[in-house]
Biopython code that builds the backbone (N, CA, C, O; Angstrom):
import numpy as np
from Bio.PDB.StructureBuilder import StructureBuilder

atoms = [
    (1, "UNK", "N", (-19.448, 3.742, 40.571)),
    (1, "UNK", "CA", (-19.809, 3.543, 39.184)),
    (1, "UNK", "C", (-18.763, 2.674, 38.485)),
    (1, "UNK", "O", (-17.580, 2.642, 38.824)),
    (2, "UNK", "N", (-19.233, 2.055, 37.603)),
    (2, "UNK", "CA", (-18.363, 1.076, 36.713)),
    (2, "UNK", "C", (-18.307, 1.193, 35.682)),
    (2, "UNK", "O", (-19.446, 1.316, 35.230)),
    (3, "UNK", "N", (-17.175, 1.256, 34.544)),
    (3, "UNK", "CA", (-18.019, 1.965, 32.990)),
    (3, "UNK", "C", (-16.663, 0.974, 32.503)),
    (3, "UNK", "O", (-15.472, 0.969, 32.813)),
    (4, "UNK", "N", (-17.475, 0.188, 31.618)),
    (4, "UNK", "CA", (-16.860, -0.578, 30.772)),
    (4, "UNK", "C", (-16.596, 0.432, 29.306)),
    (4, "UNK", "O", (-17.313, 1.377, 28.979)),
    (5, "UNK", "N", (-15.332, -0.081, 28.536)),
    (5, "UNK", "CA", (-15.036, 0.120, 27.173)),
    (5, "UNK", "C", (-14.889, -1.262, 26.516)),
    (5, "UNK", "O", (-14.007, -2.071, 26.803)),
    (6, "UNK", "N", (-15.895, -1.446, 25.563)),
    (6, "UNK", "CA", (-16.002, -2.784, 24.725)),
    (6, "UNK", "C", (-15.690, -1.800, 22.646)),
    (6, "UNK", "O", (-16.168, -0.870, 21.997)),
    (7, "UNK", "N", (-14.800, -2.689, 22.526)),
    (7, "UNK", "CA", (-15.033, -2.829, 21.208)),
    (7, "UNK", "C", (-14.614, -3.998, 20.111)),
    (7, "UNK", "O", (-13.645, -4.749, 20.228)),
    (8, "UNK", "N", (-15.431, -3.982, 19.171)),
    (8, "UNK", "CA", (-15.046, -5.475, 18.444)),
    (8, "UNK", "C", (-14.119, -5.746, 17.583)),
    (8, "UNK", "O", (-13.989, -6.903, 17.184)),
    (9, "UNK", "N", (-13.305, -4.733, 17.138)),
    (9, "UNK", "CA", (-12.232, -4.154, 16.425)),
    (9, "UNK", "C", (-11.171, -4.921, 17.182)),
    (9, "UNK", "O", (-10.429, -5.764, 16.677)),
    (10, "UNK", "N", (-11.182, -4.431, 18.808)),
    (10, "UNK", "CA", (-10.018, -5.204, 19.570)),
    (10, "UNK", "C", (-10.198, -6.276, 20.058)),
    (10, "UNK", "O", (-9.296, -6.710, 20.775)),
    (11, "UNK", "N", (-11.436, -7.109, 19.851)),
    (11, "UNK", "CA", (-11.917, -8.400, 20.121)),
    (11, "UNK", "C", (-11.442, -9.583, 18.682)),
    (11, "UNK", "O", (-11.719, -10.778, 18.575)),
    (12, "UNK", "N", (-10.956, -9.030, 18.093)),
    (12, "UNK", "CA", (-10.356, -10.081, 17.095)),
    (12, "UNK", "C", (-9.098, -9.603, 16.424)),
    (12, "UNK", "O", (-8.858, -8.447, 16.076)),
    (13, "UNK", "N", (-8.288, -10.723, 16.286)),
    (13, "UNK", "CA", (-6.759, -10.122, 15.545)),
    (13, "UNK", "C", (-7.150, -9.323, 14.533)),
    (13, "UNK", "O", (-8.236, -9.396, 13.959)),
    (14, "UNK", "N", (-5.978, -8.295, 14.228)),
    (14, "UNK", "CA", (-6.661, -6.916, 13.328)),
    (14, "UNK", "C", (-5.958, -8.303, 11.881)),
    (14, "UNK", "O", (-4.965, -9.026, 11.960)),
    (15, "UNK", "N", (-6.988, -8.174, 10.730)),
    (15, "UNK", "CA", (-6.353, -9.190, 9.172)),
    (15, "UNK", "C", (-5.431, -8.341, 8.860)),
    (15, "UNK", "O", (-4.534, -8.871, 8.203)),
    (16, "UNK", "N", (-5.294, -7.320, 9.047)),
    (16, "UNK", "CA", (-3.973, -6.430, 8.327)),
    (16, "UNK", "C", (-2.667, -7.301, 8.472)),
    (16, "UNK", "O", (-1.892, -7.683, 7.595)),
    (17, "UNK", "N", (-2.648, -7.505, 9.848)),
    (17, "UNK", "CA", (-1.191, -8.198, 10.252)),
    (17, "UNK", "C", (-1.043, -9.569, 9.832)),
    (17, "UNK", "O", (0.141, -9.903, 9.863)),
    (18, "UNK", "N", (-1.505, -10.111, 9.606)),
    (18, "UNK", "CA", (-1.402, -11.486, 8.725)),
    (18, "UNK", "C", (-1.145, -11.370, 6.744)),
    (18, "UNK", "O", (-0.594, -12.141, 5.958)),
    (19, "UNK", "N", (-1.822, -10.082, 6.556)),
    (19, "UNK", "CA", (-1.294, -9.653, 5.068)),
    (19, "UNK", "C", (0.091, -9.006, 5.191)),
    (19, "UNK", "O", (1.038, -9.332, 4.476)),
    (20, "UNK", "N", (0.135, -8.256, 5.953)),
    (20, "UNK", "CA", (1.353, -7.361, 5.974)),
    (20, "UNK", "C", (2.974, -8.034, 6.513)),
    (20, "UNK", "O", (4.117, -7.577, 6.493)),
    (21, "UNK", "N", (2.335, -9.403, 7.002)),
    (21, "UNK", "CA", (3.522, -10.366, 7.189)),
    (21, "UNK", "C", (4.321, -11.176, 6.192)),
    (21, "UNK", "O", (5.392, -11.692, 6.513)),
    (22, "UNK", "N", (3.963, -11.251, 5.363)),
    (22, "UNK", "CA", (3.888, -12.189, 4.028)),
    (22, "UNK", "C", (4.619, -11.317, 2.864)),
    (22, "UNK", "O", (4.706, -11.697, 1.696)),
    (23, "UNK", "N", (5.207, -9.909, 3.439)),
    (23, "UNK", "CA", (5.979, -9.017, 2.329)),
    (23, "UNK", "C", (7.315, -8.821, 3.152)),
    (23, "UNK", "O", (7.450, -8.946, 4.369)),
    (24, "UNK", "N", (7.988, -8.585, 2.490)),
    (24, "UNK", "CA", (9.682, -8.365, 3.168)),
    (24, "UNK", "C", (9.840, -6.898, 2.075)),
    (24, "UNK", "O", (9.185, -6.465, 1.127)),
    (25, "UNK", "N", (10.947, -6.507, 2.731)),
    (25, "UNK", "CA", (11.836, -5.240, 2.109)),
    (25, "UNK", "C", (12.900, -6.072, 1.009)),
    (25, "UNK", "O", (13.729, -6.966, 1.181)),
    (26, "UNK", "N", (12.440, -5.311, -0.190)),
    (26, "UNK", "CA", (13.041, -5.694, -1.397)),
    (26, "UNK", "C", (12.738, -6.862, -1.986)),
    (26, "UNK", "O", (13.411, -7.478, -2.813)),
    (27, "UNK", "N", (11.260, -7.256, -1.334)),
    (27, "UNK", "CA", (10.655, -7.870, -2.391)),
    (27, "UNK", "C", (10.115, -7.408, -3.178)),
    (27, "UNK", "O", (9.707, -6.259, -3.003)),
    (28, "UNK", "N", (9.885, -8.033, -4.305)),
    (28, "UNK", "CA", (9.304, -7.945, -5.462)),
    (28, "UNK", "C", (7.803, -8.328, -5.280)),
    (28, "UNK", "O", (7.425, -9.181, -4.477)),
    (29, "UNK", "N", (6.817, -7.468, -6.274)),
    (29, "UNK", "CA", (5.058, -8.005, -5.784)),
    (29, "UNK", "C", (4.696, -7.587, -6.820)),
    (29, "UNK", "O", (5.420, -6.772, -7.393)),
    (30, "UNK", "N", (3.498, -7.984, -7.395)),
    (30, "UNK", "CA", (2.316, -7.845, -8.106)),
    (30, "UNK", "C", (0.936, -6.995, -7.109)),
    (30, "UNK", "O", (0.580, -7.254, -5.960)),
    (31, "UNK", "N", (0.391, -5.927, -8.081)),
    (31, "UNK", "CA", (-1.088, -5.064, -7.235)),
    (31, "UNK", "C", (-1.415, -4.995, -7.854)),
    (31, "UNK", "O", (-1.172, -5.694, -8.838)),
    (32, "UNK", "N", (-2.520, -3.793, -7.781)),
    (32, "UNK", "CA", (-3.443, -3.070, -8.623)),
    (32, "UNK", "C", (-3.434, -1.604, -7.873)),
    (32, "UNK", "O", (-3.301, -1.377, -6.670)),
    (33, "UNK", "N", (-3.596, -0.784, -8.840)),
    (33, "UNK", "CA", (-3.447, 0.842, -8.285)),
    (33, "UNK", "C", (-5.009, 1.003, -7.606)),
    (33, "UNK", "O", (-6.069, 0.873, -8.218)),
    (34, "UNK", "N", (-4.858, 1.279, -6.373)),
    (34, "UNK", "CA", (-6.293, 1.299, -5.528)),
    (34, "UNK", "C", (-6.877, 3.369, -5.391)),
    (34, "UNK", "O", (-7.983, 3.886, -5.553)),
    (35, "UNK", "N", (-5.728, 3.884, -5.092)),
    (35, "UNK", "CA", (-5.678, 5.435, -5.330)),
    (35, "UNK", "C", (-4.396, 6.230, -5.550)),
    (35, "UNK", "O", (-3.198, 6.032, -5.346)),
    (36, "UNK", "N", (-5.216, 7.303, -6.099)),
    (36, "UNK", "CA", (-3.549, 8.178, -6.540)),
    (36, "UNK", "C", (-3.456, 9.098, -5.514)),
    (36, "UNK", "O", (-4.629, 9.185, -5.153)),
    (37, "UNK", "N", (-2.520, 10.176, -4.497)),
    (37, "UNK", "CA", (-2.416, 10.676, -4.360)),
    (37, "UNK", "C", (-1.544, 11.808, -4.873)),
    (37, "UNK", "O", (-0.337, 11.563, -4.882)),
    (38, "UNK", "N", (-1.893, 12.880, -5.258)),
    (38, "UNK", "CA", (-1.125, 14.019, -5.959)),
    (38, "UNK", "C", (-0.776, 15.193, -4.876)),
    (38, "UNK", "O", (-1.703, 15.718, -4.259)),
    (39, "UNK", "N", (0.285, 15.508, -4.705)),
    (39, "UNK", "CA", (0.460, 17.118, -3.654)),
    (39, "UNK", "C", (1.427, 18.251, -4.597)),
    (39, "UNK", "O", (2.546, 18.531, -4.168)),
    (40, "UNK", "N", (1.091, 18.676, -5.477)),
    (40, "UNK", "CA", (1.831, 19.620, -6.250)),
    (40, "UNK", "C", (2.834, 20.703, -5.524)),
    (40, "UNK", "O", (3.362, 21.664, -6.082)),
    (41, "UNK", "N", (2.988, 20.262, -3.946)),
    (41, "UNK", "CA", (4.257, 21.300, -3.413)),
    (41, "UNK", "C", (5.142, 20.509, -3.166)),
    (41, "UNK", "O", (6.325, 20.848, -3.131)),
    (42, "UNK", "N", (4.570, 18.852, -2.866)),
    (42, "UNK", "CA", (5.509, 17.726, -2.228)),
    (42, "UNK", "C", (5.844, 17.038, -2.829)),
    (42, "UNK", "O", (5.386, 15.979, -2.398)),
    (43, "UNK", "N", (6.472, 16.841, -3.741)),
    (43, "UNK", "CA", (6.366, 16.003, -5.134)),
    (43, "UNK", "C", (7.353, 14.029, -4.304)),
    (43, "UNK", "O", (7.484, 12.943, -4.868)),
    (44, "UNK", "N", (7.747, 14.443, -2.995)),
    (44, "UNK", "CA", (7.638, 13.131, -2.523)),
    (44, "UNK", "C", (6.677, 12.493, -1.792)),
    (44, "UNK", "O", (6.795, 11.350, -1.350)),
    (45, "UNK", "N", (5.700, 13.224, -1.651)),
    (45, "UNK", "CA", (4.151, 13.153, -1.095)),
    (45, "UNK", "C", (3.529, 12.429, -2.030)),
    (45, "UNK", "O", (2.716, 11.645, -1.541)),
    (46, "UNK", "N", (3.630, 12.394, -3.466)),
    (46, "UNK", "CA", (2.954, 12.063, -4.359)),
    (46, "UNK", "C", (3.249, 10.961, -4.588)),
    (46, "UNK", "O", (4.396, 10.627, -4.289)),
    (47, "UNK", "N", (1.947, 9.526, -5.474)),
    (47, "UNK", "CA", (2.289, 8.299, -5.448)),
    (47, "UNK", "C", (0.696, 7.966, -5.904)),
    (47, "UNK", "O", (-0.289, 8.620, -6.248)),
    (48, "UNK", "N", (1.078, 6.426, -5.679)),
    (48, "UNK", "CA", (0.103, 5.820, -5.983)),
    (48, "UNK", "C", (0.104, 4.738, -4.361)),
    (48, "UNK", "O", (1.116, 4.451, -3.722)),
    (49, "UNK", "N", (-1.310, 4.320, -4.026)),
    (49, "UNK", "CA", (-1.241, 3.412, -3.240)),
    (49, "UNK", "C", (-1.569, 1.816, -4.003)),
    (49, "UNK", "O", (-2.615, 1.722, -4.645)),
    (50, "UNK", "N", (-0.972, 1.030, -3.937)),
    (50, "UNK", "CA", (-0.739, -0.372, -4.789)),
    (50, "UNK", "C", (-1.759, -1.050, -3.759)),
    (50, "UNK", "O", (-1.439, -0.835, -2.590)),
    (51, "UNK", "N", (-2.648, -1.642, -3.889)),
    (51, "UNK", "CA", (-3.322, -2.984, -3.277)),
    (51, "UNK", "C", (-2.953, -4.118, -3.372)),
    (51, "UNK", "O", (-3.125, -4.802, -4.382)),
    (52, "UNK", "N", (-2.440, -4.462, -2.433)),
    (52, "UNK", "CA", (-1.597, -6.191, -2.301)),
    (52, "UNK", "C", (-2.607, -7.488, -1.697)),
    (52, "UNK", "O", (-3.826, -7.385, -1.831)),
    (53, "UNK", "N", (-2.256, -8.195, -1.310)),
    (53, "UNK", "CA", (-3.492, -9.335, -0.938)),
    (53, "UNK", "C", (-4.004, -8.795, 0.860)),
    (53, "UNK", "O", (-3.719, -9.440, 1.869)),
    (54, "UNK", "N", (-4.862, -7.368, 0.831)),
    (54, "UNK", "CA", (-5.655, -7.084, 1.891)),
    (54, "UNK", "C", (-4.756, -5.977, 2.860)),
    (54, "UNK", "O", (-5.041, -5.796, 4.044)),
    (55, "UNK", "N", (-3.353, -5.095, 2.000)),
    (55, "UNK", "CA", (-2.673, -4.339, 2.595)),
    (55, "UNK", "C", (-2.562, -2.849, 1.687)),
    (55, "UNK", "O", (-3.373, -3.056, 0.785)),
    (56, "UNK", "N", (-2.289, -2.194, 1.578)),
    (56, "UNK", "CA", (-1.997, -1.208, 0.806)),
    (56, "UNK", "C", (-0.212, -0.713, 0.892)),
    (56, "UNK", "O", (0.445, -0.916, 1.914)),
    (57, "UNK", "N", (0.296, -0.146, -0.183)),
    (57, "UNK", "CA", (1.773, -0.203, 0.011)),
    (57, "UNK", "C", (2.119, 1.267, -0.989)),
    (57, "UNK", "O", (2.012, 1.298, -2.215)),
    (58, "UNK", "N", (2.475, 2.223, -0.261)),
    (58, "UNK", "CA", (2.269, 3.626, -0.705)),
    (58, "UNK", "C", (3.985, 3.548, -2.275)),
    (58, "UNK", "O", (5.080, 2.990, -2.208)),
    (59, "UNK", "N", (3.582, 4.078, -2.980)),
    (59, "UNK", "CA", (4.984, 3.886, -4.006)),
    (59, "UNK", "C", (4.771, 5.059, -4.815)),
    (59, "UNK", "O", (3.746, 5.359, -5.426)),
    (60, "UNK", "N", (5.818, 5.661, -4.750)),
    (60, "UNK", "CA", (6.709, 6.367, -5.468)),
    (60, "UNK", "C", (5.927, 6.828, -7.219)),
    (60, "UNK", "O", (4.766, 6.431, -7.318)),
    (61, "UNK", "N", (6.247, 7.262, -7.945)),
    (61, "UNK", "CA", (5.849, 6.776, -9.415)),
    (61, "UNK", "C", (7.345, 6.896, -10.099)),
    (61, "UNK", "O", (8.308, 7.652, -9.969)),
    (62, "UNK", "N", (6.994, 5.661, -10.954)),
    (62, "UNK", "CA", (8.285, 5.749, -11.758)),
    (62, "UNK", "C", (8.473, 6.923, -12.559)),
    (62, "UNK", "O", (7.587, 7.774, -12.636)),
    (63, "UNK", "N", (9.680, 7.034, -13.221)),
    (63, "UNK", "CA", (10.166, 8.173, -13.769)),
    (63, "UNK", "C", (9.330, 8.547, -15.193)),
    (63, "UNK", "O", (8.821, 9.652, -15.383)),
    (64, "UNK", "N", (9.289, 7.631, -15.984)),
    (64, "UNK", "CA", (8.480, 7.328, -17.123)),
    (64, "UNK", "C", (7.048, 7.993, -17.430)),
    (64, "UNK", "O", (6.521, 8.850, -18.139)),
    (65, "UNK", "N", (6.746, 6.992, -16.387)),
    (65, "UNK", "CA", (4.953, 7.534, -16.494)),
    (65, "UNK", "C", (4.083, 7.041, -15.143)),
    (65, "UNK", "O", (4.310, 5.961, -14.597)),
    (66, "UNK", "N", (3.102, 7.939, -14.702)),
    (66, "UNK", "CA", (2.141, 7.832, -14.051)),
    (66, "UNK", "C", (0.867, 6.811, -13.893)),
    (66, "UNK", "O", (-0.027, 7.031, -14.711)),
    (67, "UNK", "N", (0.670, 5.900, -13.123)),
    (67, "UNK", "CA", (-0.304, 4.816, -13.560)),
    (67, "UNK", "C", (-1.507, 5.215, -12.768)),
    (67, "UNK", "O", (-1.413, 5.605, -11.604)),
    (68, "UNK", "N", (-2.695, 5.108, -13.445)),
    (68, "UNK", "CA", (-4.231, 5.323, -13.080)),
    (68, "UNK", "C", (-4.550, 4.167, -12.059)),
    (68, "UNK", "O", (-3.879, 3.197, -11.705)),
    (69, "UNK", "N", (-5.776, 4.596, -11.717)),
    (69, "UNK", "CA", (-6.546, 3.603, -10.768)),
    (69, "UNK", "C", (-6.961, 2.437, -11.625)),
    (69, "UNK", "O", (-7.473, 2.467, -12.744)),
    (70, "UNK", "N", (-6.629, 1.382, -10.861)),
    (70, "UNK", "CA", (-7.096, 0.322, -11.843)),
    (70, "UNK", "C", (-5.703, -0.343, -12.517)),
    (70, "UNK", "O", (-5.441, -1.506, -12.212)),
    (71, "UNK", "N", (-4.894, 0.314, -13.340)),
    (71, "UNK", "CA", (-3.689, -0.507, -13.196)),
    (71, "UNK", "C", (-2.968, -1.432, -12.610)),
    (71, "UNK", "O", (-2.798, -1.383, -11.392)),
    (72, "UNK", "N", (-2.254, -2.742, -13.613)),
    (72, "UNK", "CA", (-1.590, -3.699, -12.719)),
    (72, "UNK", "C", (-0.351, -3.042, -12.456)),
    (72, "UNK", "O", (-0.177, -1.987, -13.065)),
    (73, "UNK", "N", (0.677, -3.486, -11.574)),
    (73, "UNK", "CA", (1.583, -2.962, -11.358)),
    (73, "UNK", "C", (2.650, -3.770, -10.811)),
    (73, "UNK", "O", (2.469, -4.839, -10.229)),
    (74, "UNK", "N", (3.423, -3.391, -10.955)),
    (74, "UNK", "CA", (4.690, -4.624, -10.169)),
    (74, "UNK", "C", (5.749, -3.220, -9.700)),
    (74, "UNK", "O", (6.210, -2.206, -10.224)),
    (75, "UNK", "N", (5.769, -4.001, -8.238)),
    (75, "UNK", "CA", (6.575, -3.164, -7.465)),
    (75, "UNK", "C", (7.633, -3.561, -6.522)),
    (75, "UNK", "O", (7.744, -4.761, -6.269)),
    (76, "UNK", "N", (8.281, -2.866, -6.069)),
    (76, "UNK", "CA", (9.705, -3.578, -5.171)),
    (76, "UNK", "C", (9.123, -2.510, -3.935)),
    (76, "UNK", "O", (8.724, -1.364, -4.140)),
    (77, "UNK", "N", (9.185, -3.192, -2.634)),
    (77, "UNK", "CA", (8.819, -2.872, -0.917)),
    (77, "UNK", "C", (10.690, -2.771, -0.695)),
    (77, "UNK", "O", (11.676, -3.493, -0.545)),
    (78, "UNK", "N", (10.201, -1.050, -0.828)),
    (78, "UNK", "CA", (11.698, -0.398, -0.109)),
    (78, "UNK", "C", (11.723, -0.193, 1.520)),
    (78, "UNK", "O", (12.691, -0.093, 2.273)),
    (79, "UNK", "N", (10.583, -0.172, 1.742)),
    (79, "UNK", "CA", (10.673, 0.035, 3.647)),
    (79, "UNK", "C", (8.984, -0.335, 3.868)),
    (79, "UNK", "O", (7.989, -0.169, 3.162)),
    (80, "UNK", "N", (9.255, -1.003, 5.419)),
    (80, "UNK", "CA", (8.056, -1.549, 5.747)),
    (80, "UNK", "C", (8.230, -0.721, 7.465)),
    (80, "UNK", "O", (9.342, -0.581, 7.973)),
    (81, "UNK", "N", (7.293, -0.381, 7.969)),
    (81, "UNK", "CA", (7.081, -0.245, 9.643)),
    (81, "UNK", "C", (6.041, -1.199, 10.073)),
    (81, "UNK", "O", (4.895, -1.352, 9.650)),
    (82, "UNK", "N", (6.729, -1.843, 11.059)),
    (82, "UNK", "CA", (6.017, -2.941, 11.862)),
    (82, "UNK", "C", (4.587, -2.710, 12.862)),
    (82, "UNK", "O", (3.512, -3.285, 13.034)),
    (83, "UNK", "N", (5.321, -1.466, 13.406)),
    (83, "UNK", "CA", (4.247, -1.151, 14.562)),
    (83, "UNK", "C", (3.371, -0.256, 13.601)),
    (83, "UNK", "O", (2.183, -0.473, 13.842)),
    (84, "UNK", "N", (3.474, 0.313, 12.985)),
    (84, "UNK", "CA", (1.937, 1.171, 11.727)),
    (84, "UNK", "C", (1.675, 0.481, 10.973)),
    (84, "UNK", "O", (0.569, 0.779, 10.523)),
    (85, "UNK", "N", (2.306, -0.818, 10.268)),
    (85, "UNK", "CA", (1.590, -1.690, 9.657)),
    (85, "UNK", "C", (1.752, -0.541, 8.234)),
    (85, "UNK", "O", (1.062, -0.448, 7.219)),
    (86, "UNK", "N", (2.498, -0.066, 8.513)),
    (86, "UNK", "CA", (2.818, 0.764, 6.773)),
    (86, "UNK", "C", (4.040, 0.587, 6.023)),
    (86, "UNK", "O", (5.175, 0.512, 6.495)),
    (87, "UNK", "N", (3.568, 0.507, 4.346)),
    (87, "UNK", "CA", (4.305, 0.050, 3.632)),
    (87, "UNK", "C", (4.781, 0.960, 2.712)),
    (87, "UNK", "O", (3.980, 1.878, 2.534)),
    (88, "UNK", "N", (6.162, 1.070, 1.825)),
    (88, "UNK", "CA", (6.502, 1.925, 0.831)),
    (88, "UNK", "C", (7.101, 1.547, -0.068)),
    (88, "UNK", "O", (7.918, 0.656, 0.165)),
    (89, "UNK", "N", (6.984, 1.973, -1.266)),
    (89, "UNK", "CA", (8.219, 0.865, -2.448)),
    (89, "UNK", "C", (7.746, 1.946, -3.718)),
    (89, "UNK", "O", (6.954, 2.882, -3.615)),
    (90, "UNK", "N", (8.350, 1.589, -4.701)),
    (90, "UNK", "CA", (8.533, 2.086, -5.707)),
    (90, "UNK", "C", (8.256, 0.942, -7.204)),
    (90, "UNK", "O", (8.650, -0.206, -7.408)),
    (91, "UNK", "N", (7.520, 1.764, -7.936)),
    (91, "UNK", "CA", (6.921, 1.086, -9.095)),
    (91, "UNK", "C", (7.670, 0.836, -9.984)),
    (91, "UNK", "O", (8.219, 1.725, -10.635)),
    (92, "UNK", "N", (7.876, -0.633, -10.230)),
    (92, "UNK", "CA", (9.022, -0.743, -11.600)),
    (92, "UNK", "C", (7.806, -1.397, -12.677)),
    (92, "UNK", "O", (8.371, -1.475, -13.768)),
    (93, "UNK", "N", (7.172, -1.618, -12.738)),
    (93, "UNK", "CA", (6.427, -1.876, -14.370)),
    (93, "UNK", "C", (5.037, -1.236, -14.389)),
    (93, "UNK", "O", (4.733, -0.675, -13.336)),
    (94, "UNK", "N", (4.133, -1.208, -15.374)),
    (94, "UNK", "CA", (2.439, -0.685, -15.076)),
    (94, "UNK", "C", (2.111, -1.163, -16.143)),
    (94, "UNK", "O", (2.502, -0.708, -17.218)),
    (95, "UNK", "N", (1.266, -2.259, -16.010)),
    (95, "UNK", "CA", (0.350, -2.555, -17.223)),
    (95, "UNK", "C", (-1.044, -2.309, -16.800)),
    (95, "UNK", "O", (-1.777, -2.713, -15.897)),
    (96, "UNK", "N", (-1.168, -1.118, -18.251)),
    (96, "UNK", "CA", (-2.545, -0.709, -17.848)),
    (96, "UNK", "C", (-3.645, -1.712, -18.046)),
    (96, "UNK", "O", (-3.713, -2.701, -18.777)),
    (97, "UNK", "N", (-4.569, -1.127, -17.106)),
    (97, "UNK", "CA", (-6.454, -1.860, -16.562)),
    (97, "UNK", "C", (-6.920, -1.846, -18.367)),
    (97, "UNK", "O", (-6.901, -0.960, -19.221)),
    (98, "UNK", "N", (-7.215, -2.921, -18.377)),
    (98, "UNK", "CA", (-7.969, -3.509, -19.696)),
    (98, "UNK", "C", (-9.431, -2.804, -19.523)),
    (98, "UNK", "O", (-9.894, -2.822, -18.383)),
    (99, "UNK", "N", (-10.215, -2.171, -20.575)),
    (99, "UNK", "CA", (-11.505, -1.550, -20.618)),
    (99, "UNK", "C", (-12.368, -2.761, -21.182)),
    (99, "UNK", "O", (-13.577, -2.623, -21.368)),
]
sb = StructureBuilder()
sb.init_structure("model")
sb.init_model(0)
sb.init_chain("A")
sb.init_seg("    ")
for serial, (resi, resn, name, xyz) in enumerate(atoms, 1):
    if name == "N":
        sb.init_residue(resn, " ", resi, " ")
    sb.init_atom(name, np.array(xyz, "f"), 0.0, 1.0, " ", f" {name:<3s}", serial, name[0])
structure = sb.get_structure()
């Protein structure tokens, strides 16, 4: 018997890695707040995920105040992992989503 595994996922470069190349640690960026996560036991669990051009970049919330979905945001990339393609940084401005 012969049993092939095909999938098309691994038939083309994953786009993540071509967005996620284009950010360095302790740069500075412009997003938009894509989701919040809240964990009321982990309070470093908690954050916002920032949407960058086709990556997501998990951050912190500033001390100040909490930014909603939809918010612009400007943030600094405190640590990046290469091989997960995951990002982390912390929010230094939030201008809120215009209604």
């Amino acid at each position: 018997d012969v049993v092939f595994d095909a999938s098309i996922r691994d038939a083309y470069p994953d786009p993540r890695r071509a967005a996620f190349e284009q950010y360095v640690v302790n740069g500075i960026y412009g997003g938009t707040v894509s989701f919040i996560q809240y964990d009321p036991e982990r309070a470093t669990k908690s954050g916002a995920f920032v949407r960058l051009n086709g990556i997501d970049c998990f951050c912190l919330y500033p001390n100040n105040r909490n930014p909603d979905i939809g918010d612009e945001v400007t943030i600094v990339v405190t640590g990046m992992d290469r091989k997960t393609m995951k990002m982390w940084g912390r929010i230094l401005h939030i201008e809120p989503k215009r209604n």
